[in-house]
C-alpha positions as CSV (number, residue, x, y, z in Angstrom):
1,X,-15.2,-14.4,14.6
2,X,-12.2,-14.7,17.2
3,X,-9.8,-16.4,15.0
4,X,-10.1,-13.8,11.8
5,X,-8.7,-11.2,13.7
6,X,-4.7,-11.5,13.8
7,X,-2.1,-9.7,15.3
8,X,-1.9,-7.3,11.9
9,X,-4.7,-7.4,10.5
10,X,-8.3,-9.2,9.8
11,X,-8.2,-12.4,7.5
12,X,-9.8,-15.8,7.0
13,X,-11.7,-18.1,4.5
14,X,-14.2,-16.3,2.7
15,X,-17.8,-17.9,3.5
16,X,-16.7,-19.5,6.2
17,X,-14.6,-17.5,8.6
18,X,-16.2,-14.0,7.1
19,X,-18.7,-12.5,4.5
20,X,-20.4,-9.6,3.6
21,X,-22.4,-9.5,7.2
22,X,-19.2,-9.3,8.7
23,X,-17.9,-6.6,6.8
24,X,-20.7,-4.3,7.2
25,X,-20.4,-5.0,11.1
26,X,-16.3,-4.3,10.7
27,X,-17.1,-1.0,8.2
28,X,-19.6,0.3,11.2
29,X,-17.2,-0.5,14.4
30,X,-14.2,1.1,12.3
31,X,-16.1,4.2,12.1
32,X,-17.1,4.7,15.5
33,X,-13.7,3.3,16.8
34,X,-11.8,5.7,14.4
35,X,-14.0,8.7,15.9
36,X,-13.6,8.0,19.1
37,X,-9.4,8.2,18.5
38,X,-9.4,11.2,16.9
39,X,-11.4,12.6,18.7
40,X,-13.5,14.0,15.8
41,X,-16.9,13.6,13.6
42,X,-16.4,14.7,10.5
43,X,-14.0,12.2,8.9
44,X,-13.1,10.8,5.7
45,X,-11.1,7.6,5.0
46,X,-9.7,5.7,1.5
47,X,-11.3,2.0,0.9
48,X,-9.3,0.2,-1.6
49,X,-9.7,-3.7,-2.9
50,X,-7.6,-6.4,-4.3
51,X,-8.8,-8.7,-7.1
52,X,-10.1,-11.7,-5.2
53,X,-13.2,-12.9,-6.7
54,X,-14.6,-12.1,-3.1
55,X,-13.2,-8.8,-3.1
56,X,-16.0,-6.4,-4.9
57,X,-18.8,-7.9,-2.5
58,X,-16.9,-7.5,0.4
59,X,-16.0,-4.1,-0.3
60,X,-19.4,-2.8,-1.4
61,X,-20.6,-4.1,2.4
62,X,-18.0,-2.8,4.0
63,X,-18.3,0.6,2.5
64,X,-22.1,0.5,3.3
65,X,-20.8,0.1,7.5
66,X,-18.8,2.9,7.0
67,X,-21.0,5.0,5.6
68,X,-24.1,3.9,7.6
69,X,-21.8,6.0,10.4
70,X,-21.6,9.5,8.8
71,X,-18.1,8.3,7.8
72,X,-17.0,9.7,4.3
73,X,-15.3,7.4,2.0
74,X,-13.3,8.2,-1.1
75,X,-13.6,5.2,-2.9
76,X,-9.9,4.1,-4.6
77,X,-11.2,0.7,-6.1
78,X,-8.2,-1.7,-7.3
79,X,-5.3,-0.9,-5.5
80,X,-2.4,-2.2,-4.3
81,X,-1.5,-2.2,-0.7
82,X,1.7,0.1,-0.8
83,X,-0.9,2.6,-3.5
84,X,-3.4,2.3,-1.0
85,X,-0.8,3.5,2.1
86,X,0.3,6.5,0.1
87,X,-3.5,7.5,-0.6
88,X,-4.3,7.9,3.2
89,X,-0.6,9.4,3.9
90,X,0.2,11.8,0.9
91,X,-3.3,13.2,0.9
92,X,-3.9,13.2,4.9
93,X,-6.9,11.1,5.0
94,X,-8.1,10.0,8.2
95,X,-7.6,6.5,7.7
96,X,-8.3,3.8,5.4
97,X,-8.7,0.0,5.1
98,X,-8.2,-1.9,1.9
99,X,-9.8,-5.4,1.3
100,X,-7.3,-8.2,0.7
101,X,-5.4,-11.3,1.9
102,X,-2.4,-10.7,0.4
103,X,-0.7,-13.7,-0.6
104,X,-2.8,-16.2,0.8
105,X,-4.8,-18.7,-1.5
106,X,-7.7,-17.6,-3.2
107,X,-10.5,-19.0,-0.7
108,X,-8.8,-16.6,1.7
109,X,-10.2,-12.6,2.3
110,X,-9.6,-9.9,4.9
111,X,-8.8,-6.4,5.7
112,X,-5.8,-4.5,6.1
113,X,-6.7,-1.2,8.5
114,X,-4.8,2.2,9.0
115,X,-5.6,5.2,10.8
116,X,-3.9,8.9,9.9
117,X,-0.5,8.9,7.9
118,X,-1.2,4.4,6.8
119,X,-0.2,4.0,10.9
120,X,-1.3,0.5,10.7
121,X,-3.9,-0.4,13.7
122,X,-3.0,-3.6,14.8
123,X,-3.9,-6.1,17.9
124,X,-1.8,-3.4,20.3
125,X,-3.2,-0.2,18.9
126,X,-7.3,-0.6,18.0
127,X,-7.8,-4.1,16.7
128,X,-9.0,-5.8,19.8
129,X,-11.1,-2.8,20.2
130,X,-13.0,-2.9,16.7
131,X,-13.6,-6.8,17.6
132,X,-14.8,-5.9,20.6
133,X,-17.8,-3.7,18.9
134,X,-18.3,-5.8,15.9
135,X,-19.1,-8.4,18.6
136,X,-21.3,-6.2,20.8
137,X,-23.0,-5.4,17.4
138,X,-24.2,-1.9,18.6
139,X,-24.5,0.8,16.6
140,X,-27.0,4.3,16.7
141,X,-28.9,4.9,13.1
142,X,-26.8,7.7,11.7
143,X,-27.4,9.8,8.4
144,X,-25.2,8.2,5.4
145,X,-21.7,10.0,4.9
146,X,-20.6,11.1,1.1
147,X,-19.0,8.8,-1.3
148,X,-16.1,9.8,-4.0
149,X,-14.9,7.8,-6.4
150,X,-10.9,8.9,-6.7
151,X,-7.4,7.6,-8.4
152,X,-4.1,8.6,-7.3
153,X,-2.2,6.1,-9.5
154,X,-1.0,9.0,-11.4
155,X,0.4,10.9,-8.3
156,X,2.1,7.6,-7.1
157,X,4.3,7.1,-10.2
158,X,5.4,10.7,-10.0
159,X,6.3,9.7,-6.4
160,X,7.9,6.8,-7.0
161,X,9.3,8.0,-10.0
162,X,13.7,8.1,-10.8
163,X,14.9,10.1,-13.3
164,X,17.3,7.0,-14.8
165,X,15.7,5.2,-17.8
166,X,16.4,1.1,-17.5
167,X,14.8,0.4,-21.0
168,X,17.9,-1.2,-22.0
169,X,17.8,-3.8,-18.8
170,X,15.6,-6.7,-19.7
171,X,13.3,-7.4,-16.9
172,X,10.6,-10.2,-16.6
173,X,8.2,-9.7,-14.1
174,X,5.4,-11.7,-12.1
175,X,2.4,-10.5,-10.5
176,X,0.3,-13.9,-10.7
177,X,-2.6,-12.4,-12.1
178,X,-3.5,-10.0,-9.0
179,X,-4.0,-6.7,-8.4
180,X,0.1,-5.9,-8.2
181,X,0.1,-6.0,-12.1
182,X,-2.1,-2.6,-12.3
183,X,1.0,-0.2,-12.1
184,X,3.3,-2.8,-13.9
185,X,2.9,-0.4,-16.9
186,X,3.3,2.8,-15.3
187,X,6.8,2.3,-14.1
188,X,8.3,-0.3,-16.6
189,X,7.0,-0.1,-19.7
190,X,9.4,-2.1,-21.1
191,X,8.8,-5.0,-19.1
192,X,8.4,-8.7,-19.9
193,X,5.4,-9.2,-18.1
194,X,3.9,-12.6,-17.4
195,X,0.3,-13.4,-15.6
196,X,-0.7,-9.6,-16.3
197,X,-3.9,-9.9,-16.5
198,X,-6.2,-9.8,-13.4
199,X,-8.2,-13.0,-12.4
200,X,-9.2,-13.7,-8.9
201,X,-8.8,-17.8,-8.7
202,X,-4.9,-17.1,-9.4
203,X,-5.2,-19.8,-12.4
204,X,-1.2,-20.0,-12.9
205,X,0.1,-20.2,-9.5
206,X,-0.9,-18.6,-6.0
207,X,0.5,-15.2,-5.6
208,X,3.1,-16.0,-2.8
209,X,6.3,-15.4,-4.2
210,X,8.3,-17.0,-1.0
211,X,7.0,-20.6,-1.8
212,X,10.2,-21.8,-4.8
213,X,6.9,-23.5,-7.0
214,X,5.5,-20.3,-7.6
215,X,8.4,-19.0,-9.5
216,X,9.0,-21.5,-11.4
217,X,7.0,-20.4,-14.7
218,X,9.2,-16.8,-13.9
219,X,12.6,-18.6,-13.9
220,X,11.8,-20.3,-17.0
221,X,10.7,-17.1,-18.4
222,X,14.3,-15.5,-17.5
223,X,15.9,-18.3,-18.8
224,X,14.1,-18.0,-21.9
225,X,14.2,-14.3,-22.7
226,X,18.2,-14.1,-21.5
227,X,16.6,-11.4,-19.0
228,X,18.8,-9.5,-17.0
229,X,16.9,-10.3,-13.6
230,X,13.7,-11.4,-12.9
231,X,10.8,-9.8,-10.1
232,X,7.6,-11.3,-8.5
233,X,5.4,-9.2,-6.7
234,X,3.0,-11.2,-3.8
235,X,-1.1,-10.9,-4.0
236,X,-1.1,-7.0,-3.0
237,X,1.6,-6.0,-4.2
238,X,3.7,-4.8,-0.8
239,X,6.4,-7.6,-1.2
240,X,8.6,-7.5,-4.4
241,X,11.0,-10.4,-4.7
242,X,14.7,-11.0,-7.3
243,X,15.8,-13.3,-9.3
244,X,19.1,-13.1,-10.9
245,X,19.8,-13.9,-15.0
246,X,19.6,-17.6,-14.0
247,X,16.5,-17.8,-12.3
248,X,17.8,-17.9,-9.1
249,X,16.0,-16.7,-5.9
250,X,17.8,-14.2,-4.1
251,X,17.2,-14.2,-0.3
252,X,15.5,-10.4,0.5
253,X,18.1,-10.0,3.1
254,X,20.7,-9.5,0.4
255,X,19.0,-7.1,-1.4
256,X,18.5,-5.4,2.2
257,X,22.4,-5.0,2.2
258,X,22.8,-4.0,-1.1
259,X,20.4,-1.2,-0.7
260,X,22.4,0.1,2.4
261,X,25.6,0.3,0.4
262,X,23.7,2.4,-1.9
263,X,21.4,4.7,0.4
264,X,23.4,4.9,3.8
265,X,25.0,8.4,4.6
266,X,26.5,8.6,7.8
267,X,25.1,7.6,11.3
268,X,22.2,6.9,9.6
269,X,20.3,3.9,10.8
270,X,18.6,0.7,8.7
271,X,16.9,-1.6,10.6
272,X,16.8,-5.4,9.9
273,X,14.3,-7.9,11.2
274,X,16.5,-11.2,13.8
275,X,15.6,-13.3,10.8
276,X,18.3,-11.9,8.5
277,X,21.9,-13.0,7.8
278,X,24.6,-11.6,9.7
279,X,26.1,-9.7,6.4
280,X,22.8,-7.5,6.8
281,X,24.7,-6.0,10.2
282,X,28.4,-6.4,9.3
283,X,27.5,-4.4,5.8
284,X,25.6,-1.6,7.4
285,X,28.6,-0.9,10.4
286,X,31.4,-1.1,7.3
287,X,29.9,1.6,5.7
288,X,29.3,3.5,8.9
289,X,25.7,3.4,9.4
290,X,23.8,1.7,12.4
291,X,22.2,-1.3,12.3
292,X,19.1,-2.0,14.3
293,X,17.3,-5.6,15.1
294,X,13.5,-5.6,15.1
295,X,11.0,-8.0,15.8
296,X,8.6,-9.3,12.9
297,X,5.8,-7.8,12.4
298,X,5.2,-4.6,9.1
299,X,3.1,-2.7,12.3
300,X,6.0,-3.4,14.6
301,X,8.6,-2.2,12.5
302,X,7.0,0.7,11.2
303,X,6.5,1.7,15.0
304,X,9.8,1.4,15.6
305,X,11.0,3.3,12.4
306,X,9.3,6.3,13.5
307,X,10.4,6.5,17.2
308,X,14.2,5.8,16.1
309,X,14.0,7.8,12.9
310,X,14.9,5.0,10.8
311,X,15.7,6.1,7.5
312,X,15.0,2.7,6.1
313,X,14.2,-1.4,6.5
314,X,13.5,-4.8,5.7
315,X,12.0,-8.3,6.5
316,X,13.4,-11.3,5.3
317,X,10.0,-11.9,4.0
318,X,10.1,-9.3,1.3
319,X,9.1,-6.4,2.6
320,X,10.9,-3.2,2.5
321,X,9.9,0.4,4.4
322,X,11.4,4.0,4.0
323,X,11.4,7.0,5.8
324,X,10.9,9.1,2.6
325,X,7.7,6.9,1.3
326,X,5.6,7.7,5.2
327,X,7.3,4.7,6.6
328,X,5.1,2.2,4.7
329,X,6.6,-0.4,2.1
330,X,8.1,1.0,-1.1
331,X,8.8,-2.0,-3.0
332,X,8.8,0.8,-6.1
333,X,11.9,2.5,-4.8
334,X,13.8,-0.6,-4.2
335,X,12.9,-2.3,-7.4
336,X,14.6,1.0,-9.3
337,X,17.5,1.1,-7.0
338,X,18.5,-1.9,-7.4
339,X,18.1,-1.0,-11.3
340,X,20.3,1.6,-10.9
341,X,23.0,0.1,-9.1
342,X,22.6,-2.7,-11.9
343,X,23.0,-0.3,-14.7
344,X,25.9,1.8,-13.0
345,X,28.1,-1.2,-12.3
346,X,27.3,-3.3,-16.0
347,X,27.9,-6.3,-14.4
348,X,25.7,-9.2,-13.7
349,X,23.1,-9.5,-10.9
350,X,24.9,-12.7,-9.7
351,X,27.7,-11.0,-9.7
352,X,26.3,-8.0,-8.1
353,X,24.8,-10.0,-5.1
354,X,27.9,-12.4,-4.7
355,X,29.4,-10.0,-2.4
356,X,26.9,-10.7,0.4
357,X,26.8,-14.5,0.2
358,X,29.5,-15.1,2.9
359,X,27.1,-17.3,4.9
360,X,25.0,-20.1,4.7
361,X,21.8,-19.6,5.9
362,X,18.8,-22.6,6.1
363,X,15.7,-20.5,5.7
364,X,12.9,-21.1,8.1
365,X,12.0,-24.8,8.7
366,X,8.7,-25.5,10.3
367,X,8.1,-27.7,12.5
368,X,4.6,-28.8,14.2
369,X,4.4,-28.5,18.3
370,X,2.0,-28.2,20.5
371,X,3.7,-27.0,23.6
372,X,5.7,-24.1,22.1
373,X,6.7,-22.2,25.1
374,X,7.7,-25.5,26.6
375,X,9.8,-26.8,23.7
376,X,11.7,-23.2,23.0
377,X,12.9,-22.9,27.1
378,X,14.5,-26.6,27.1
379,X,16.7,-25.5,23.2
380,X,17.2,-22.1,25.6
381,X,19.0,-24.3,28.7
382,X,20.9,-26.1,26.2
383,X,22.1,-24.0,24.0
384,X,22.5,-21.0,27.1
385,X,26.5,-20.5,26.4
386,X,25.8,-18.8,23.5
387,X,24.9,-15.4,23.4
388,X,20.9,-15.1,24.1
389,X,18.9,-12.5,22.2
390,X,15.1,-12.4,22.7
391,X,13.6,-9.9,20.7
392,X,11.4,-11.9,18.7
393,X,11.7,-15.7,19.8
394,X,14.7,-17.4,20.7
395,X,18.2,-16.0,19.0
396,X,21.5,-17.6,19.7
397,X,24.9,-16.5,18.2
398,X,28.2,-18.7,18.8
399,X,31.3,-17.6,17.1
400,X,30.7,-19.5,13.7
401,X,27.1,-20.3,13.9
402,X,23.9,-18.9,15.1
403,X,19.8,-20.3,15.0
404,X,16.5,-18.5,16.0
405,X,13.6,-19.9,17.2
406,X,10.1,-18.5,17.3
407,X,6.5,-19.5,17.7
408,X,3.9,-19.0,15.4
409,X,0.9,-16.6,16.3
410,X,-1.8,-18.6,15.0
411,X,-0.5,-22.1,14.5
412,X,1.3,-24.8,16.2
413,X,4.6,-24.5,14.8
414,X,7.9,-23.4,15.8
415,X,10.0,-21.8,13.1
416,X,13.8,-22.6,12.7
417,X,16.5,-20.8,11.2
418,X,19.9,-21.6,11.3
419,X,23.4,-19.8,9.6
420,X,26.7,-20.6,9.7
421,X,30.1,-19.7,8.4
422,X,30.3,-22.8,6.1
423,X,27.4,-25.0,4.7
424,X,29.0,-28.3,6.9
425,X,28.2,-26.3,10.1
426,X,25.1,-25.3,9.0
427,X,23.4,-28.3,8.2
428,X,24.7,-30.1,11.3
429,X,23.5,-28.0,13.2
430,X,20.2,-27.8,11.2
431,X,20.2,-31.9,11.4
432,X,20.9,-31.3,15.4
433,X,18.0,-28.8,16.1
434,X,15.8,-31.0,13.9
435,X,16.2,-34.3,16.6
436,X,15.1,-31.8,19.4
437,X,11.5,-31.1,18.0
């Protein structure tokens, strides 16, 4: 039980780290937790699912905890994450949780929880809490609460929708047979879409967009149609992902920047996660906005969205959050501004991004270690001329180079990421950090 509940969310192998028992328990102890925070009986919250195979049993128990409360549900069924976040916000629902493991492999289940306005209830906010009665397993006989059966996929186009029609940009686009490719349709019609159709066992390539081998069928794909850009989508559909006319990956730090140039007026502020190139930062000052560091973390960062009044963000790892769409991630909104921005300036997206690859930036390198703590305070004391930034890990910026270190939350690895101002630097200093762990 302990190790399914992470710092975000709840997740683990299905069958062995959770099943339906468990779900029941987690639907019942969300309930009473959720009345206890509001301070009120009568509630009613969303319950959406991926398209694991595991998904539909999980979510049946689940819904039979919640219920077995006095706890209304509206039921949502296939959703994706973002469509599940606007259900709870745009409707004022008193929270929600939606069955899914994102982009894990297909053995993997879990559940992603939110209370009012998709606030996402994480280890520092209510998780520890609704492990704490799942494991007490103590709940009073209650008379069942209602059940309605609802779909707001209509109402999240309109949402989403821009007024510009991109018919004449060719676009392939990946969602890895899951539950992302249900609102493929709605929003490009015109779309080259490859793995639409939903299976559970993800027969063409796990839906994790980030690992360079499951692209590889959508690059070929691009290639082969003489697309305009490709996009992936990850398992539920809250991280969206670019390749340019030649297949090509493009980091999601760059598109970060490019969106600023379009959406920053004045003083405004975008926030970018320590992970991200330093063009992120130098972009957002040049056009006079602010730039603000975060930790990792989509609860963290949404948090710190709405107590800075953030107008928008980004994570290295894909995912994107605005102001406009309840703080919650809007991969919709970038996806067509990027369109736009593609169609305005008729040029290609290489040459579109090429602008913001002034660096060279390693990605993250893992690297297994067992004493973490130990091993990140002896690269601190060497490295301690440089100038120290510990928001999340260990950052260090010298005057043509700069690396950040941090520990994984539920493995024994340390992370690495180095950029520099040329790819020599780089990679020495990659090749130097490497002998140190």
């Amino acid at each position: 039980m302990n190790n399914i509940f992470k710092a975000y969310d709840i997740r683990g192998i299905y069958g062995k780290d959770l099943n339906e028992d468990t779900a029941f328990k987690i639907g019942e102890a969300f309930a009473v937790f959720l009345k206890k925070k509001l301070s009120k009986e009568d509630l009613t919250i969303v319950l959406g699912k991926d398209n694991r195979s595991s998904s539909n049993s999980l979510f049946n128990f689940i819904k039979r905890g919640i219920l077995s409360q006095s706890v209304n549900v509206v039921d949502i069924g296939l959703s994706t994450t973002p469509l599940f976040y606007f259900s709870v916000a745009h409707f004022n629902y008193d929270g929600g949780i939606i069955v899914t493991a994102s982009h894990n492999p297909k053995e993997y289940n879990g559940f992603k929880i939110v209370g009012p306005k998709a606030e996402p209830i994480s280890e520092t906010n209510g998780l520890l809490e609704i492990k704490e009665l799942v494991e007490k397993n103590v709940f009073e006989k209650k008379d069942s609460g209602k059940e309605e059966k609802k779909s707001f996929i209509n109402e999240y186009v309109s949402f989403n929708s821009f007024d510009d029609d991109f018919n004449d940009l060719k676009v392939v686009v990946d969602t890895a047979n899951s539950v992302s490719g249900i609102v493929v349709s709605n929003f490009l019609p015109s779309a080259i879409h490859i793995f639409d159709y939903l299976d559970g066992s993800f027969p063409n390539h796990e839906p994790d967009p980030l690992k360079k081998e499951n692209i590889e069928d959508l690059k070929k794909e691009i290639i082969k149609q003489k697309a305009d850009l490709g996009i992936a989508f990850d398992g539920d559909g809250d991280r969206v992902f670019f390749l340019d006319e030649e297949g090509n990956a493009i980091p999601s730090d760059l598109i970060l920047a490019l969106m600023a140039v379009s959406i920053i007026k004045n003083q405004e502020k975008i926030l970018y996660d320590v992970r991200s190139s330093n063009i992120v930062k130098e972009i957002i000052k040049t056009i006079g906005g602010v730039a603000v560091p975060s930790r990792v973390g989509h609860s963290f960062i949404k948090e710190k969205m709405k107590q800075e009044d953030i107008i928008f963000g980004g994570e290295y790892s894909g995912h994107f959050f605005s102001k406009n769409h309840y703080f919650t991630e809007c991969p919709y909104f970038v996806l067509f501004t990027v369109l736009k921005i593609l169609k305005t300036e008729n040029i290609k997206m290489s040459q579109l991004i090429k602008p913001f690859k002034k660096y060279f930036h390693s990605g993250e390198i893992n690297f297994k270690v067992e004493n973490k703590e130990e091993k990140i305070k002896k690269i601190k004391d060497k490295y301690k001329e440089g100038t120290v930034t510990e928001i999340d890990g260990l950052r260090i910026d010298f005057s043509d180079w700069w690396f950040l270190v941090r520990a994984s939350n539920t493995e024994p690895l340390i992370r690495l990421i180095v950029e520099a101002k040329n790819k020599e630097i780089m990679e020495k200093r990659v090749e130097e950090l490497t002998k140190l762990f």
